[in-house]
C-alpha positions in Angstrom: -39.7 30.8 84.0 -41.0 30.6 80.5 -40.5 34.1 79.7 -36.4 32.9 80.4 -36.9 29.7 77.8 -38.4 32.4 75.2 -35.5 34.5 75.3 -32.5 31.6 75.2 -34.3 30.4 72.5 -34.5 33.4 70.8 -30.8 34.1 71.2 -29.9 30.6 70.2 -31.7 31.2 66.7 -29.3 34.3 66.0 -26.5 32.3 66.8 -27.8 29.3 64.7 -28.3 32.0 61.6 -25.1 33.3 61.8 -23.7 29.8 61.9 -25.9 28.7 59.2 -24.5 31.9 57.2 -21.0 31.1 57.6 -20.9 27.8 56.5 -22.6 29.0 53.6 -19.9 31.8 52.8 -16.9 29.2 53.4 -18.5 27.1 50.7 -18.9 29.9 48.5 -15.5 31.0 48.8 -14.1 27.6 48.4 -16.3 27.1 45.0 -14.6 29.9 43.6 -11.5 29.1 45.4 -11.9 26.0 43.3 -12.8 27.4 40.0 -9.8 30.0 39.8 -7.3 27.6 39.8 -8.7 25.3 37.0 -7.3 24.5 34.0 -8.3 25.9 30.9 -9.1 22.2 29.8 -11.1 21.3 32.1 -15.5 20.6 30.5 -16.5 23.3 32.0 -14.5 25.8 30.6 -13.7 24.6 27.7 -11.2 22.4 25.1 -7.7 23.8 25.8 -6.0 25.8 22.9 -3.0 24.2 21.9 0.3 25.8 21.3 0.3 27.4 18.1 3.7 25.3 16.2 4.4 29.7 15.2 5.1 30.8 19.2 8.5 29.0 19.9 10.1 30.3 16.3 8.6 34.0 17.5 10.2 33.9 20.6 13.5 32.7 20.0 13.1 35.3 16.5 11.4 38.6 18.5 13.8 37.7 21.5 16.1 41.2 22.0 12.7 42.9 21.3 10.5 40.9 23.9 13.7 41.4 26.5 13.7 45.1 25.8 9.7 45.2 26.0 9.6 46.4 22.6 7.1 43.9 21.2 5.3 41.1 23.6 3.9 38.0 22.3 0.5 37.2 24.2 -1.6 34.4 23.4 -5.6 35.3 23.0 -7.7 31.9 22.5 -6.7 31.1 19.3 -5.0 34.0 18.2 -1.2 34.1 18.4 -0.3 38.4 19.3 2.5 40.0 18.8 3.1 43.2 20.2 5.0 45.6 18.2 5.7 49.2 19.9 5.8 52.5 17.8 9.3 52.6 19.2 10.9 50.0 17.0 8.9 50.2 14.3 8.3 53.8 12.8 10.3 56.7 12.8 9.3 59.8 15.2 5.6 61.1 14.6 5.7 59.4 11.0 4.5 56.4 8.8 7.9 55.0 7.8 9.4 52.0 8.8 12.5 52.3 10.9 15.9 51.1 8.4 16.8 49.4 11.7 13.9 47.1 12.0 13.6 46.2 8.4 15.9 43.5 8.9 13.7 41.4 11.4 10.4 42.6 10.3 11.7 41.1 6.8 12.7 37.5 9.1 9.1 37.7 10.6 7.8 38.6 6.7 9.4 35.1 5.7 8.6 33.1 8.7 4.8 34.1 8.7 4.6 33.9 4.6 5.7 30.1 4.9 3.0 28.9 7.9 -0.6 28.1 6.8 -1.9 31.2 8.7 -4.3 34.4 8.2 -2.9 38.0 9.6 -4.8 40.5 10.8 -2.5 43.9 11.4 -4.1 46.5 13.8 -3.0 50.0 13.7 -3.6 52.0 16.8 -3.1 55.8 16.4 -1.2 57.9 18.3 -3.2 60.3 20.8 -3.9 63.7 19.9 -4.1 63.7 15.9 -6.6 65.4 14.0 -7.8 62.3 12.4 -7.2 58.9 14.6 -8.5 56.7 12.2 -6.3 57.6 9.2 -3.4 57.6 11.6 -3.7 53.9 12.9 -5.0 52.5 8.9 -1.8 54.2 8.0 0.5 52.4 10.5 -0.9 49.3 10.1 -0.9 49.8 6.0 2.8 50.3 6.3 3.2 46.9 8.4 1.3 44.8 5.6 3.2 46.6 2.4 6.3 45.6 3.8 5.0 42.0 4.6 3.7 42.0 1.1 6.8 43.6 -0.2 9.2 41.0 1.1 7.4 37.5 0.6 5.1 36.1 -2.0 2.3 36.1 0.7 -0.5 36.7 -1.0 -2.9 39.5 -0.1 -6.1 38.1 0.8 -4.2 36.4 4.1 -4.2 40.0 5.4 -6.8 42.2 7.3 -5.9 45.4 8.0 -7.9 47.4 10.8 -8.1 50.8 12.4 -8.5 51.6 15.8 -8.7 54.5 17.8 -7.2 55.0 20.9 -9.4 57.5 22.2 -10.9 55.4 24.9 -7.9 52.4 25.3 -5.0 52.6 27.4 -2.3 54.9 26.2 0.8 51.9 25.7 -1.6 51.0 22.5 -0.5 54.3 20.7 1.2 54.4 17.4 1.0 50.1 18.4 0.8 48.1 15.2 -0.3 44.7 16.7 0.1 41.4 14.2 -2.4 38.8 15.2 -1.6 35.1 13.7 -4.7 32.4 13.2 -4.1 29.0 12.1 -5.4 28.5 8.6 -6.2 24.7 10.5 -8.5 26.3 13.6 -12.3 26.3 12.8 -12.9 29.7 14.0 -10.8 31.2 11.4 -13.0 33.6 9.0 -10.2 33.6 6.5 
């Protein structure tokens, strides 16, 4: 008889583990359950960025581009993003500015010139050059002369950087990507 009561009991503590282990896992699951769909906002994560006042007149101004996926406009903490593709902004395999898109680059020139803002304009080379950084200084050069060109903005409001894309994702080559900080955000080296 108590050889029986020794092996219910040991079978009952298997089942009480697993239950134990269970419970543990739906708690787990709900906690990050939980923390997925939190707000940016919330203590633990954070003050929320505010909307820079710069991204409703770059939509409505980049608007055929974004809806043609030429350019994208991504907000990155405090950094406003736009996305400009080689497509729409140099000529094949070269440095020069499309004719075309001198019209809005010059709208974006002015609209950029007038907000209290730092720019920081990184070049991405294309794949398969001899020398990757020279190709993406170049690109993103060309972008800052012509901002420079067509507004009184003065220079030291603009970085320009290099960067290879050797070990990114291909849709960054030949990219020229303008990031916009708020003169007003803390964070802002410039």
């Amino acid at each position: 008889m108590s050889g029986l009561l020794i092996r219910n009991h040991a079978r009952d503590s298997w089942l009480l583990l697993l239950a134990g282990l269970m419970t543990v896992l739906c708690l787990v699951s709900l906690l990050l359950l939980s923390f997925s769909r939190m707000e940016a906002g919330h203590p633990l994560f954070g003050a929320a960025v505010p909307d820079s006042p710069l991204q409703q007149p770059l939509q409505q101004l980049l608007g055929e581009w974004l809806d043609q996926g030429q350019a994208r406009l991504v907000r990155q903490g405090p950094l406003l993003v736009i996305e400009l593709d080689k497509s729409v902004l140099f000529q094949d395999d070269t440095m020069q500015l499309r004719t075309d898109s001198q019209p809005l680059l010059q709208q974006l020139a002015q609209l950029l010139a007038e907000a209290p803002c730092s720019l920081r304009l990184a070049g991405y080379s294309n794949r398969n050059v001899d020398n990757p950084w020279q190709d993406a200084g170049l690109r993103a050069a060309a972008v800052a002369r012509f901002l420079l060109q067509q507004t009184t903005m003065k220079p030291e409001r603009l970085q320009v950087q290099a960067m290879s894309v050797l070990f990114l994702e291909s849709s960054r080559a030949g990219r020229v990507d303008v990031m916009v900080m708020s003169d007003a955000d803390p964070t802002n080296p410039g």
